[in-house]
N, C-alpha and C positions, 0 to 999 in steps of 0.2 A: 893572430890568425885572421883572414878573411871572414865574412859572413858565408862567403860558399863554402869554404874549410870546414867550418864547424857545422856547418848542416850536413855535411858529405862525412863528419866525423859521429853527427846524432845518430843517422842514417843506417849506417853500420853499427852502432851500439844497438840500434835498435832489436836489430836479428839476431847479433853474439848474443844479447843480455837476458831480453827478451821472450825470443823465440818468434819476432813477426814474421809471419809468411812474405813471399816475396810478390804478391800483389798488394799487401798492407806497406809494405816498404815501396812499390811503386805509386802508389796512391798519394802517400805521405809526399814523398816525392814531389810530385804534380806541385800536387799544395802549398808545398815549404818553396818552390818555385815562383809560385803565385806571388808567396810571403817576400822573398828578395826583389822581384821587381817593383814589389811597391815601394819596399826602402829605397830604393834606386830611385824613384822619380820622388822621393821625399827627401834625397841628399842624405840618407842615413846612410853611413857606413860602418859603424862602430856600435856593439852589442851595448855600451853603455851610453848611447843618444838615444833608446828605444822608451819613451815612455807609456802608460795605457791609451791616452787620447791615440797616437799611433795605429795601435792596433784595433782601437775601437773603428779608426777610417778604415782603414782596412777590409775589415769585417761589413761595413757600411757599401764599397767597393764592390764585394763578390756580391752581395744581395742585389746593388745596381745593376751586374753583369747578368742577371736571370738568374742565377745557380737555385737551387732547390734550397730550403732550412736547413735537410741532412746534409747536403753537401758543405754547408756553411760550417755545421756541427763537426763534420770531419776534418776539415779546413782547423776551425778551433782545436782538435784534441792533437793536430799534429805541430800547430803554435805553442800551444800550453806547454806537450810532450818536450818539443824543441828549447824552450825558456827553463824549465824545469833542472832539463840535460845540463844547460849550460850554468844554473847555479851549484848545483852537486857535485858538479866538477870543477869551479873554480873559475869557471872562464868569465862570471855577472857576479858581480856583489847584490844584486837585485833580479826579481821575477818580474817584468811589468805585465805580463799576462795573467798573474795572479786571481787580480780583484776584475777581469772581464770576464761577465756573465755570458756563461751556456746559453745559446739560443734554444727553445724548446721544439722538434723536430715534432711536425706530424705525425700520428702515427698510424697510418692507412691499412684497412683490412687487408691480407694477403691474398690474390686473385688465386683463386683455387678452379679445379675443373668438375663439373657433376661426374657421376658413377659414367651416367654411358658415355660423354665425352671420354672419358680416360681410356673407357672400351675401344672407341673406334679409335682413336689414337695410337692405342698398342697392334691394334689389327692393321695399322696402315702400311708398315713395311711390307714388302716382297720377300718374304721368306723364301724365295726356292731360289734368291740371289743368293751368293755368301755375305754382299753388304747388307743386304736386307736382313739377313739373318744376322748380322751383330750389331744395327739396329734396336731389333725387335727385343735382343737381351742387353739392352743400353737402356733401351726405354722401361722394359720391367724391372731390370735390377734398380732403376731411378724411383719408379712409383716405391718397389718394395720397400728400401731400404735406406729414404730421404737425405741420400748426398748430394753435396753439394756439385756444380760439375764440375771443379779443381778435382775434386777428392773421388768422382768417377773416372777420368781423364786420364789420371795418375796413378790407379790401379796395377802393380804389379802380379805377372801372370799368378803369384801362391800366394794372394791376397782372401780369395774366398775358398772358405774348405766345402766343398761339395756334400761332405758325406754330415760332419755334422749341423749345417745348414747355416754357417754364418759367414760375415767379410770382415777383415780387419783394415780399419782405413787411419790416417795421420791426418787431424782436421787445421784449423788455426790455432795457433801458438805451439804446434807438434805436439798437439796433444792426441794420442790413440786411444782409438773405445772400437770396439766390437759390437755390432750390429746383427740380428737375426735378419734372417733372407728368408722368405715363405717360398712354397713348394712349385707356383708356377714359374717365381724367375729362376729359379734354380734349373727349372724342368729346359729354358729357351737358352740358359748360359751353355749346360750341357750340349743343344743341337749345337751352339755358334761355336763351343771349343771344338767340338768332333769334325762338322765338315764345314763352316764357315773361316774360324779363323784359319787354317791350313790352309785352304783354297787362297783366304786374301796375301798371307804371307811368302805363297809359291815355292816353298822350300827353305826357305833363310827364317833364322830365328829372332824375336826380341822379348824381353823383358816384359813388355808392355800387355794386360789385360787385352784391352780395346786395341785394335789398329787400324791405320785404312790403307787405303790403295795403295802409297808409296812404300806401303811397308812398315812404315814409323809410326809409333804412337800414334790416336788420333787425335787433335788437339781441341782446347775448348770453344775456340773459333767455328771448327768442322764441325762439335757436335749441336752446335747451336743453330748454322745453316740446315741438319739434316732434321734437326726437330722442326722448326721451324716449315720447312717441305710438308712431314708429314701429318703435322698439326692442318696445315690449307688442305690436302689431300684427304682428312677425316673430317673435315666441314666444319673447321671449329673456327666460328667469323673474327674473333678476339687474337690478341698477341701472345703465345702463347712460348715462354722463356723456361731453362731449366729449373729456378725459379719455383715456377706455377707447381710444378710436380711435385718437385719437394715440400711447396704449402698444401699441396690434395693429400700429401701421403701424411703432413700431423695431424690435417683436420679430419680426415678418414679414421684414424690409430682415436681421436679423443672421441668422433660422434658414435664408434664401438664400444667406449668403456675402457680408454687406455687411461693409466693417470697418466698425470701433467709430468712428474718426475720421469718416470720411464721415456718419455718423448719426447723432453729434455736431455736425457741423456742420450738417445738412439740420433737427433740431432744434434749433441757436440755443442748447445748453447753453454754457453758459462753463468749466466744469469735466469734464473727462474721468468725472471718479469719478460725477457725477450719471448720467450716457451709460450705465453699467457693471452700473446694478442690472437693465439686460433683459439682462445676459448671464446671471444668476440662470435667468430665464425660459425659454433656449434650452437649460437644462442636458441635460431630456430628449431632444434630436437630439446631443446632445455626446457621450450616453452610448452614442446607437444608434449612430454612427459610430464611437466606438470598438471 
């Protein structure tokens, strides 16, 4: 088989086997892209000319191109992933990706927003729009309840039960965890179901939690334009991505007294250590209570 074959064969194993979402399978993607054009101008065609010096150039390659550490990191786990694939199956009597070391990725504090940024942020839609008004219950159900924006995006309309106050969402690797929703977003989902989203759907029905104007879902593209609006429109000078929201709502949950576990699990991390870098964040109330 070809070199594209088999990466187009990892690819799909990855999601059947796996469970990768389909932006980790895009991602990979890119990368493992990356990975054949350089064999191509290295005259590799064949999974058994691939030695480490190889992929060490390689690797040497994307750093030259600017890419970021993590990016390089991700690059690596979708090499390794790939090499892996192909000796478990049969297709390499050898891993040459083996023995090439992880590069150690930065690991930068999460830009989080203060208490009254978030305020004016939430206050910045035009509620007496119906956009406005599913907005305003995007943005709080984000702070509340620190999804990611695939997994708010993606909300089906009997996703979150109203009465006993929670959402149930499907994060990466389909894995489902249920979420508590506090009283104000619940309070602004409420106005956006009753007269917001009826008004934006004009009578036709979808599936879909969130929608916009077309009627269709709204996508993560849209919701990223519309924060982005009203992040400039509540004075907040910095870049402020779905992201950012998500990091205010674990460092908010830990600088109250959440443990580390519960907000680890309310965000869907799989590894404790991921959960750990907004304890970085809480340091200055750590220092005032001592």
């Amino acid at each position: 088989m070809t070199l594209d074959a088999l990466v187009d064969e990892y690819l799909t194993a990855l999601v059947a086997e796996r469970g990768a979402s389909r932006h980790t399978r895009e991602a990979y993607a890119r990368d493992l892209a990356r990975y054949l054009d350089f064999l191509e101008s290295q005259g590799l065609r064949n999974v058994a000319a691939i030695r480490p010096p190889h992929l060490n150039a390689f690797f040497a390659r994307l750093r030259e191109s600017g890419l970021t550490e993590r990016s390089v990191a991700r690059a690596l786990s979708a090499v390794r992933g790939l090499h892996r694939f192909l000796l478990a199956t049969g297709r390499a009597a050898e891993d040459p990706a083996e023995l090439v070391r992880r590069p150690h990725a930065l690991r930068r504090l999460p830009g989080v927003l203060s208490l009254p940024e978030v305020e004016r942020l939430l206050a910045a839609p035009q509620t007496r729009r119906p956009d406005g008004l599913r907005d305003r219950a995007m943005l709080e159900f984000l702070y509340a309840t620190g999804l990611r924006v695939s997994e708010l995006t993606a909300l089906p309309l009997g996703a979150v039960n109203l009465t006993a106050g929670f959402v149930r969402t499907v994060g990466k690797g389909d894995k489902e965890r249920v979420i508590p929703v506090g009283r104000e977003a619940l309070r602004w989902l409420r106005e956006y179901l009753e007269r917001g989203r009826p008004a934006l759907l004009r009578g036709r029905e979808s599936p879909a939690l969130f929608v916009g104007r077309r009627r269709g879902p709204l996508t993560r593209q849209a919701f990223w334009a519309l924060l982005k609006r009203h992040a400039r429109l509540a004075g907040i000078p910095r870049a402020v991505s779905p992201h950012t929201l998500r990091h205010s709502f674990a460092t908010d949950l830990l600088r109250n007294g959440a443990d580390l576990r519960s907000v680890q699990e309310m965000l869907g991390h799989k590894d404790l250590s991921t959960t750990q870098i907004y304890t970085h964040v809480t340091n200055p109330q750590l220092k005032e209570v001592h």
